[in-house]
C-alpha positions as CSV (number, residue, x, y, z in Angstrom):
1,X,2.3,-25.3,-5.0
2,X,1.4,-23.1,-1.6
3,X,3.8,-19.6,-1.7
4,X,6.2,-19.2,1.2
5,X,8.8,-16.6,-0.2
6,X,8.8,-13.1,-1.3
7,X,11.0,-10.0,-1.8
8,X,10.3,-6.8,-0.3
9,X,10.8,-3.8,-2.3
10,X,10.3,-0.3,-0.2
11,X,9.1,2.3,-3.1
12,X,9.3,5.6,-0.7
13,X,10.9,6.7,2.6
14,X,7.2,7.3,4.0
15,X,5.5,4.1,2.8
16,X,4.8,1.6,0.0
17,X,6.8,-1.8,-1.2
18,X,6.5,-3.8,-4.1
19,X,6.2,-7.2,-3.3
20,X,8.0,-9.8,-5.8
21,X,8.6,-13.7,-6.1
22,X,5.0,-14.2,-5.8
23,X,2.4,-15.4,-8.2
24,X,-1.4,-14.6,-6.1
25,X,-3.3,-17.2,-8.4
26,X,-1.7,-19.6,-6.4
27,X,-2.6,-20.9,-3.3
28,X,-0.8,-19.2,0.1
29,X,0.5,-21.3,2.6
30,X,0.2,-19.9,6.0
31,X,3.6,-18.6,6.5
32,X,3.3,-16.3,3.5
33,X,-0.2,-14.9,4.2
34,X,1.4,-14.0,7.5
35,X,4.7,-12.6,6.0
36,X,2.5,-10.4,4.0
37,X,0.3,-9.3,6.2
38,X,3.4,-8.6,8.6
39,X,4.8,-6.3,5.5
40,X,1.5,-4.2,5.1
41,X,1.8,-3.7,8.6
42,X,5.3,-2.1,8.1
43,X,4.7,-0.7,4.9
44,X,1.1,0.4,4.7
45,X,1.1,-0.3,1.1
46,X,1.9,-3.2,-0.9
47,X,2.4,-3.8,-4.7
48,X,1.7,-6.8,-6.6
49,X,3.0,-6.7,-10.3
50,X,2.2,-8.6,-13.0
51,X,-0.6,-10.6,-11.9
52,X,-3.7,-12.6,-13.4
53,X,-6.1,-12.8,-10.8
54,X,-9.9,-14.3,-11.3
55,X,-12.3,-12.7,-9.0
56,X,-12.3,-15.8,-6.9
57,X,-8.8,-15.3,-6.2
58,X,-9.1,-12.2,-5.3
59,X,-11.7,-13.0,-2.9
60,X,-9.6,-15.4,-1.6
61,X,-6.1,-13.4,-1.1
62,X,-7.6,-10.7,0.3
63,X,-9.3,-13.4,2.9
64,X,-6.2,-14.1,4.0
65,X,-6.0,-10.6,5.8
66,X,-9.6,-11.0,7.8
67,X,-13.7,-11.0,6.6
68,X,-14.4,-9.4,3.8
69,X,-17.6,-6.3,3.7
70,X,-20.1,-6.8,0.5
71,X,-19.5,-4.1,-2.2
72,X,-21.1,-0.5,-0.9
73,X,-24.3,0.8,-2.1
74,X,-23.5,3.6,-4.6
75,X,-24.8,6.2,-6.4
76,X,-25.7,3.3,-9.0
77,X,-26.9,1.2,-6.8
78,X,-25.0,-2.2,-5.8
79,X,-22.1,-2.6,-8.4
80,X,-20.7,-5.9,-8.3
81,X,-19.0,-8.4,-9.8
82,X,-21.6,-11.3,-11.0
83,X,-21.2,-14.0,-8.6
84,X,-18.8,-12.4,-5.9
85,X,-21.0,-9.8,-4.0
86,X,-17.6,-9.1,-2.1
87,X,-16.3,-7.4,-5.1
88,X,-16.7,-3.6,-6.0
89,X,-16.1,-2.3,-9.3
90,X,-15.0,0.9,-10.0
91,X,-15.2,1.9,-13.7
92,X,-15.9,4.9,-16.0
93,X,-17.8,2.4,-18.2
94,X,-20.9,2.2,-19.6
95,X,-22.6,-0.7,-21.2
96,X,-26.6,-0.7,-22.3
97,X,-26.2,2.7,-21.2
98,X,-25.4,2.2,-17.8
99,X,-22.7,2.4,-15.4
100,X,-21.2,-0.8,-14.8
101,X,-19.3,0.6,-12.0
102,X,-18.7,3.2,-9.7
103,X,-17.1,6.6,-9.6
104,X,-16.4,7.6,-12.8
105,X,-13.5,9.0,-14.6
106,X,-13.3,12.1,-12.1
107,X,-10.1,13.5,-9.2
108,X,-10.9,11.7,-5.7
109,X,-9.5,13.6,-3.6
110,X,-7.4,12.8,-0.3
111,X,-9.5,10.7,2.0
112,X,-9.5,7.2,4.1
113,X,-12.9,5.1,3.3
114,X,-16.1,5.1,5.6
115,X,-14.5,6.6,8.6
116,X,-17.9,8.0,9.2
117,X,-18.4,4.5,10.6
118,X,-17.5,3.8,14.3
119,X,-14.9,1.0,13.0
120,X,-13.9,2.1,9.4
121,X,-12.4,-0.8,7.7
122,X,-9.5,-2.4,8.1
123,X,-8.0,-2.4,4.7
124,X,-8.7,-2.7,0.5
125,X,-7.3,-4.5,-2.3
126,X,-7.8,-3.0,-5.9
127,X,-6.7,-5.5,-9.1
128,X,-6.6,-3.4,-11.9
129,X,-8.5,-5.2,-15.2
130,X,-8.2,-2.1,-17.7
131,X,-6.3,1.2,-17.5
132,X,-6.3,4.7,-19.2
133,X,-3.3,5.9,-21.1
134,X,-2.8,8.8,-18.9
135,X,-4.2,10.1,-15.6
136,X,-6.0,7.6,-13.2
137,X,-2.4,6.9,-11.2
138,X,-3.3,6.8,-7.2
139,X,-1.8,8.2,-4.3
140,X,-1.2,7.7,-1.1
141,X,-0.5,9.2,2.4
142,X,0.7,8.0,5.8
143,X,-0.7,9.5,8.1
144,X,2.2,8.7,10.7
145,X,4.2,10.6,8.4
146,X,1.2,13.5,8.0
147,X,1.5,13.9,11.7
148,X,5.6,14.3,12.1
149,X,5.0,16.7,9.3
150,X,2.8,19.3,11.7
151,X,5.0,22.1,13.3
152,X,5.4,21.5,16.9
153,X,2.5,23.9,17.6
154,X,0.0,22.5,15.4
155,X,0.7,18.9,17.4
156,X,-0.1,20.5,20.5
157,X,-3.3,22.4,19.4
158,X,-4.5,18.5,17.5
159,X,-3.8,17.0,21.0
160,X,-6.7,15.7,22.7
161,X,-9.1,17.5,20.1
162,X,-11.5,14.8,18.2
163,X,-13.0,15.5,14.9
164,X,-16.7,14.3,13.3
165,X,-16.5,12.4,10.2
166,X,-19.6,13.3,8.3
167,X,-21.9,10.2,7.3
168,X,-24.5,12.7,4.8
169,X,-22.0,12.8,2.0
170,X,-19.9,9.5,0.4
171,X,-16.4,10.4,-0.5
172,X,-17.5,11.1,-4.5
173,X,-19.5,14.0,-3.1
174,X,-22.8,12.4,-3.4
175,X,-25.6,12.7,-1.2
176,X,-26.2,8.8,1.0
177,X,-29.5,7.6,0.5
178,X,-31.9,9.2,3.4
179,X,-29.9,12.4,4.4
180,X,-30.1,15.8,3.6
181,X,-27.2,18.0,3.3
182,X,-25.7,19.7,6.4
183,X,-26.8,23.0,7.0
184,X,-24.8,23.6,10.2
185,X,-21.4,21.5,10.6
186,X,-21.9,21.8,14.6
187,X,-25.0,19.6,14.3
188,X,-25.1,18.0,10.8
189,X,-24.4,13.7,11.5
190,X,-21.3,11.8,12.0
191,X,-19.1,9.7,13.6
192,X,-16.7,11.2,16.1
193,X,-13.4,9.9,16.5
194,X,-10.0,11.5,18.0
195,X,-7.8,13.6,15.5
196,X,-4.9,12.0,16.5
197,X,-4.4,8.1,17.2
198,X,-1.9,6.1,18.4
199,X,-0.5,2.7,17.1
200,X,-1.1,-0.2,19.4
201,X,2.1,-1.9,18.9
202,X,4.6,1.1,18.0
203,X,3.2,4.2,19.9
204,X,3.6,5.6,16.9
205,X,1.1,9.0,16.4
206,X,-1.1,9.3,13.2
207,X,-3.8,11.6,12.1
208,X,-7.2,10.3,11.5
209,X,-8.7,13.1,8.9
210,X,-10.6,11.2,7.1
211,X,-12.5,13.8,4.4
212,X,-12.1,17.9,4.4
213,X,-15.6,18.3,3.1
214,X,-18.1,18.8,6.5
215,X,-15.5,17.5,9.1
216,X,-15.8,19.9,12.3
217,X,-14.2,19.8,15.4
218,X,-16.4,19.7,18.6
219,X,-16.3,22.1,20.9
220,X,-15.0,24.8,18.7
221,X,-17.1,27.8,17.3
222,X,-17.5,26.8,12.7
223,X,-15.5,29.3,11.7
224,X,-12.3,28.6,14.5
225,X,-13.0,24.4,13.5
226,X,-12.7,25.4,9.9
227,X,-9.4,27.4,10.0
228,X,-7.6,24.8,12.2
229,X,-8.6,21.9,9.9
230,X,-7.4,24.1,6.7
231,X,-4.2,24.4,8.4
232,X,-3.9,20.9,9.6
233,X,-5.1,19.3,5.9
234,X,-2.5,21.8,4.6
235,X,0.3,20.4,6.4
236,X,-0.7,17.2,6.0
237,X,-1.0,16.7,2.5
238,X,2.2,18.2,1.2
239,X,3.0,16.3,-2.0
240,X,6.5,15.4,-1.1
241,X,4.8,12.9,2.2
242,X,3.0,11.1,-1.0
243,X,3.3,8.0,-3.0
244,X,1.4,7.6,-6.5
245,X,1.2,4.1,-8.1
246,X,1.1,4.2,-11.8
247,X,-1.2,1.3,-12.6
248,X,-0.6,-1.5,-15.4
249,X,-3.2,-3.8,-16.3
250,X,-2.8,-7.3,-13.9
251,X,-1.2,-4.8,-10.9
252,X,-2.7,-5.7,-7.4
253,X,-2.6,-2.7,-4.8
254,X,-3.4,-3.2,-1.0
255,X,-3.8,-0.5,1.6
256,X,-4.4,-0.3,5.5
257,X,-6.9,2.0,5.5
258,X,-6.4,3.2,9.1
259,X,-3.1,4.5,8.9
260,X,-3.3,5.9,5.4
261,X,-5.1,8.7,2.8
262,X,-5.2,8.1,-0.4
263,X,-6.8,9.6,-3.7
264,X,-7.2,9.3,-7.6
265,X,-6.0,11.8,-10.2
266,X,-8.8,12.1,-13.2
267,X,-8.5,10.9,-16.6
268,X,-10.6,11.4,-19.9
269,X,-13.4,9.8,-20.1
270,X,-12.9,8.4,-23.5
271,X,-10.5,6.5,-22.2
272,X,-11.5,2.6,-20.3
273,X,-10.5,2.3,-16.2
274,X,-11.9,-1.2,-14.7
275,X,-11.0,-2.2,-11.5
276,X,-11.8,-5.0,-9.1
277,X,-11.7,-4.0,-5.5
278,X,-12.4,-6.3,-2.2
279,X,-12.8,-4.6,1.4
280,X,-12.0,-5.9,4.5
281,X,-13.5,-5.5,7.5
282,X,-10.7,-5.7,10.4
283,X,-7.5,-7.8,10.4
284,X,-7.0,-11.7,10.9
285,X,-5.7,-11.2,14.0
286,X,-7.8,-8.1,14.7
287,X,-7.2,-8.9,18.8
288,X,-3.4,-8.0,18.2
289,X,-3.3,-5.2,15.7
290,X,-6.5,-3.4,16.1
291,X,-6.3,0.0,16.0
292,X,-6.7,2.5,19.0
């Protein structure tokens, strides 16, 4: 039977709820699929406990929340599932001595995916298939919260300034296929975008950092771009404005990428991590709740 009801759970004052009462192997009937999409608006961050999802269904719950992007080229080339080229894995595993998927049993530190891209996508959805003992938890960050964190000065000097996301570097600090590494930050490629963005709907004020590594602010000499972002990403990312999930094996995490950071604490390497992961692009109803 189609889903219709749910329980909201908020996990933190800044964002996050686990969402309960709802078995995602199932088909959603359209009131639910809009009920949840209406929570990760609110919440930024949604939980799904306890769930045994095939990659099919995964495919299909995260369809419900707009088009889905095929898995990223990586360091290792194209890691997908078989059959579902929709679905990136991220493992430390190896079999026939190589990488089945991506990124390794390394820290990923605080970042929001491809905003080197003039629309960086929309949202993600990561089921998790095996987990370590320890480590491998992941955080996350609003960035509404981020930006009422800045001291009133800091707001006005972010005002009206944009900031470059660099495209030569993917957010596991390798090198994208065809570029070199910048030499000078003022020139090196990327995307421009404005530091601070506003929610269509709310007027609520986020940052939009993206990555520390090569980010520069136009229009400021290296060295003045590099102390103001330091002091921003310091503010910013004060542990007590995050959230970290602590994963078991059939959890289901979704994120709107535009309004939030997140990152991955390491783990050894002896130790198994298999995740599923689906991306998608822009919302449903992308007309309404696009962002600024």
């Amino acid at each position: 039977m189609p889903h219709s009801h749910f329980a909201i759970h908020p996990v933190s004052p800044t964002l996050g709820a686990e969402i309960s009462g709802i078995d995602l192997s199932q088909p959603l009937d359209p009131a639910a699929a809009a009920g949840l999409a209406g929570a990760l608006d609110r919440h930024l961050v949604l939980v799904f406990r306890g769930q045994t999802l095939s990659d099919a269904d995964l495919v299909r719950v995260s369809g419900h929340f707009g088009p889905l992007d095929k898995a990223p080229v990586t360091e290792h080339g194209r890691l997908h599932a078989p059959g579902f080229e929709e679905v990136y894995v991220i493992s430390n595993v190896t079999e026939n001595g190589r990488p089945i998927g991506a990124l390794g049993a390394g820290e990923s530190v605080w970042h929001a995916d491809m905003t080197y891209l003039e629309t960086p996508p929309y949202a993600s959805s990561l089921y998790a298939l095996e987990v370590p003992a320890e480590g491998g938890d992941t955080g996350f960050l609003s960035m509404f919260a981020a930006y009422d964190a800045l001291p009133a000065a800091l707001k006005r000097r972010a005002e009206g300034l944009s900031i470059k996301h660099d495209s030569t570097t993917n957010s596991g600090g390798y090198l994208r296929q065809g570029f070199a590494p910048p030499a000078d930050l003022a020139t090196s490629p990327g995307t421009v975008h404005p530091l601070v963005i506003t929610h269509p709907a709310t007027g609520a004020k986020a940052l939009l950092l993206g990555r520390r590594p090569h980010a520069y602010i136009p229009g400021l000499a290296v060295a003045d771009s590099e102390a103001l972002l330091d002091e921003i990403w310091a503010a910013a990312i004060r542990p007590e404005l995050a959230w970290h999930h602590r994963w078991r094996v059939g959890d289901l995490v979704m994120w709107d990428n535009r309004w939030t950071m997140h990152r991955r604490d390491p783990f050894p390497d002896d130790q198994r991590r298999r995740m599923h992961r689906t991306q998608i692009a822009v919302p449903a109803d992308a007309w309404n709740r696009s962002a600024a």
